[in-house]
C-alpha positions in Angstrom: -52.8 -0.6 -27.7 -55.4 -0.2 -25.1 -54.6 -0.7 -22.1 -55.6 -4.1 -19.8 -56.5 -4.5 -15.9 -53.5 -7.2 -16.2 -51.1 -4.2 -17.7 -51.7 -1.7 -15.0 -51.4 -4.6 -12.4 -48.2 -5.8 -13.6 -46.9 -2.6 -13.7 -47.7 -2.2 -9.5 -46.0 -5.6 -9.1 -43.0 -4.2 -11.0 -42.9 -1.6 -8.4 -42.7 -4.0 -5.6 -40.8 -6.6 -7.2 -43.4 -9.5 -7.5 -44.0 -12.1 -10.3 -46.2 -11.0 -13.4 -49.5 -12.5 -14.1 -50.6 -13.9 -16.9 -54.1 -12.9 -16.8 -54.9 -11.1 -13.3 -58.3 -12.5 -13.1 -57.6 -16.1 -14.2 -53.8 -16.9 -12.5 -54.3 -18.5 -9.1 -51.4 -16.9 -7.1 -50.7 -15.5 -4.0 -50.3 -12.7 -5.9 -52.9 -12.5 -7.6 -55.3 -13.3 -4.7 -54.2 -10.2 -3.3 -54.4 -7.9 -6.5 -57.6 -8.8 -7.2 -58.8 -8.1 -3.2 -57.3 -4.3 -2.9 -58.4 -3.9 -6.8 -62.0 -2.8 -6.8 -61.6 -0.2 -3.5 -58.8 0.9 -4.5 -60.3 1.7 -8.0 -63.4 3.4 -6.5 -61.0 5.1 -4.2 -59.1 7.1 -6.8 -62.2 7.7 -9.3 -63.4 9.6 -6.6 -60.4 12.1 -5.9 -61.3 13.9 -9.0 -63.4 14.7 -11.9 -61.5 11.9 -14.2 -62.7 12.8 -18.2 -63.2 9.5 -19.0 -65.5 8.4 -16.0 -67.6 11.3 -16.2 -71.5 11.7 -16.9 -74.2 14.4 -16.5 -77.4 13.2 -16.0 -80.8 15.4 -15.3 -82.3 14.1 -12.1 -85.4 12.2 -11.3 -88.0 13.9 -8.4 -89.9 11.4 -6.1 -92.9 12.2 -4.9 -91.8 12.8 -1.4 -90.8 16.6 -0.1 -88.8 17.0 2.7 -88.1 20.4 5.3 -85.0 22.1 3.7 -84.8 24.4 6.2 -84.4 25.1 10.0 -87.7 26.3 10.7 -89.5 24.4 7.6 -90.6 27.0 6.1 -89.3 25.6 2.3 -89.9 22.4 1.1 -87.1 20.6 -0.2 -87.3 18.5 -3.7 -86.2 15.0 -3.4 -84.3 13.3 -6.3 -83.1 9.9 -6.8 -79.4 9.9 -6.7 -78.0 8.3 -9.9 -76.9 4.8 -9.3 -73.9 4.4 -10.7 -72.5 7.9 -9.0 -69.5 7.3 -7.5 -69.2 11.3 -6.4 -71.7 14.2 -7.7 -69.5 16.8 -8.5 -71.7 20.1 -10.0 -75.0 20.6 -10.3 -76.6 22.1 -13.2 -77.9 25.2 -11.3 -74.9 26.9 -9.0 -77.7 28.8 -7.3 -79.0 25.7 -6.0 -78.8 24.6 -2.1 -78.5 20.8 -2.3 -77.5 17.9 0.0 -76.8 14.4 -0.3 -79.1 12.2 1.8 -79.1 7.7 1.6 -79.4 7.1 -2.4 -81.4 10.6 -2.8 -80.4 14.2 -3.5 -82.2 17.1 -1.5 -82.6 20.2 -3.2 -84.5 23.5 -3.3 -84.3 23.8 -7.2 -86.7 22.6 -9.4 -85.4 21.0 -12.4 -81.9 19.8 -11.3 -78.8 17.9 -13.1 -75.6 16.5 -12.1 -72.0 16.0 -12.8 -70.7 13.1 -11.3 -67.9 10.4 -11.9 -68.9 7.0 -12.4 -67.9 3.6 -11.6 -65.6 3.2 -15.0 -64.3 -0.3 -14.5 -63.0 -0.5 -18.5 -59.5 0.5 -18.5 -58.8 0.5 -22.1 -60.9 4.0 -21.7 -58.2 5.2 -19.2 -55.7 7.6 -20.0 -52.0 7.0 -19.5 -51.5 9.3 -16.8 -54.3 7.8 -14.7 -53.2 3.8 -15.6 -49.8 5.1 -13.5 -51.1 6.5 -10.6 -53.4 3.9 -10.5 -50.6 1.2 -10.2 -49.0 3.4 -7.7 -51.8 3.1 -5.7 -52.3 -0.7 -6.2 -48.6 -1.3 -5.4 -49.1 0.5 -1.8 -52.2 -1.0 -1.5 -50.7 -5.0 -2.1 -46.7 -4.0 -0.7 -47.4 -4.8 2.9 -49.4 -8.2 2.1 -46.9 -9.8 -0.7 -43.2 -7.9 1.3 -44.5 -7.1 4.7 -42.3 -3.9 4.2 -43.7 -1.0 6.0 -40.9 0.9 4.4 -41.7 0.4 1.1 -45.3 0.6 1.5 -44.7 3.9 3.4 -42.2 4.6 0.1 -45.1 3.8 -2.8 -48.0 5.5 -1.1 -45.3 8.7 -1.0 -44.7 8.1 -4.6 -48.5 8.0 -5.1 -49.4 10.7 -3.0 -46.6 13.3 -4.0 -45.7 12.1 -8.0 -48.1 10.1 -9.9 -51.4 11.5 -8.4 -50.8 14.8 -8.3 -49.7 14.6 -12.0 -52.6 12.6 -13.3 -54.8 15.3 -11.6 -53.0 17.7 -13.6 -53.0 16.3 -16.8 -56.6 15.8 -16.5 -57.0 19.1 -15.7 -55.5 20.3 -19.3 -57.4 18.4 -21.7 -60.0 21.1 -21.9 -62.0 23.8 -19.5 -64.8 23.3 -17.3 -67.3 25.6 -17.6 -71.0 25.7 -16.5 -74.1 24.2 -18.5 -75.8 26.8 -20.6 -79.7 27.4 -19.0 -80.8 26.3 -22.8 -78.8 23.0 -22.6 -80.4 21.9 -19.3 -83.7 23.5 -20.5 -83.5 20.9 -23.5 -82.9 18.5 -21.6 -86.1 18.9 -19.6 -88.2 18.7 -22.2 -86.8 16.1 -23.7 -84.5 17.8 -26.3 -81.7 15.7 -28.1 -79.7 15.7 -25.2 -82.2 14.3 -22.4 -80.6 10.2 -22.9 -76.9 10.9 -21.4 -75.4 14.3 -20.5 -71.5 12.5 -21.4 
């Protein structure tokens, strides 16, 4: 069964000892009040720790028309991109030769040509894995403890958890189910001149 934003909050008010929801966006608790405040940055907050599988996308950039100095003395101009807008955290980019910087909503480069790997803002959690649903509720239990127990102690307790148990293996996990390597220069190529990979690089 996939899982439900209601699941994985229910699960972080087990950890904490508070009463289950019904439907975490439709109760009107205390509780829920407070789930659904810490939910969203606390979501964003843990997509961005690592490459997550399921919330990643590759995406060749778009140049503006602007150029920018890339260097100290402005003797190279830089390319300026615009910055995918539902990037959470670039990651890679499709050239590791490349000298690149992040800048407002734009990406400053001195590579012609360039693509991204970046997690997303993946807010459908029957598309998370197991591993990350845990940590996840870890995190949301730290993040509501103090506001529903005002226990520093068990706040402290949870974000240890979180920190030192259900993170760290979530990372891991996602690390095993299968080997980053780099995008083959015909892939990208393709993708530049509009090839069958040019609409999503996922």
């Amino acid at each position: 069964m996939a899982t439900t934003k209601t699941q994985i909050v229910n699960r972080a008010f087990t950890q904490i000892g508070a009463r289950h929801a019904t439907n975490v966006d439709t109760d009107d608790t205390p509780e829920t009040r407070i789930a659904l405040n810490v939910y969203d940055m606390a979501l964003e907050n843990i997509l961005t720790d690592t490459l997550w599988t399921f919330a990643k996308r590759r995406k060749l950039l778009a140049a503006t028309l602007d150029t920018v100095p890339f260097n100290t003395n402005g003797e190279t101009l830089g390319i300026v991109y615009q910055r995918p807008a539902d990037a959470l955290r670039i990651f890679e980019v499709s050239d590791v030769g490349a000298d690149w910087y992040e800048e407002e909503d734009k990406i400053v480069s001195d590579t012609a040509g360039l693509g991204v790997i970046y997690t997303f803002l993946n807010k459908d959690p029957a598309t998370y894995k197991p591993y990350f649903a845990t940590a996840f509720s870890d995190l949301l239990a730290y993040e509501m403890c103090y506001a529903i127990l005002n226990s520093p102690s068990k706040a402290k307790d949870m974000f240890e958890k979180y920190e030192s148990l259900s993170l760290p293996k979530a990372k891991s996990e996602n690390a095993q189910t299968g080997k980053a390597k780099e995008m083959n220069d015909d892939y990208w190529l393709n993708a530049r001149l509009g090839g069958p990979n040019v609409k999503e690089f996922g």
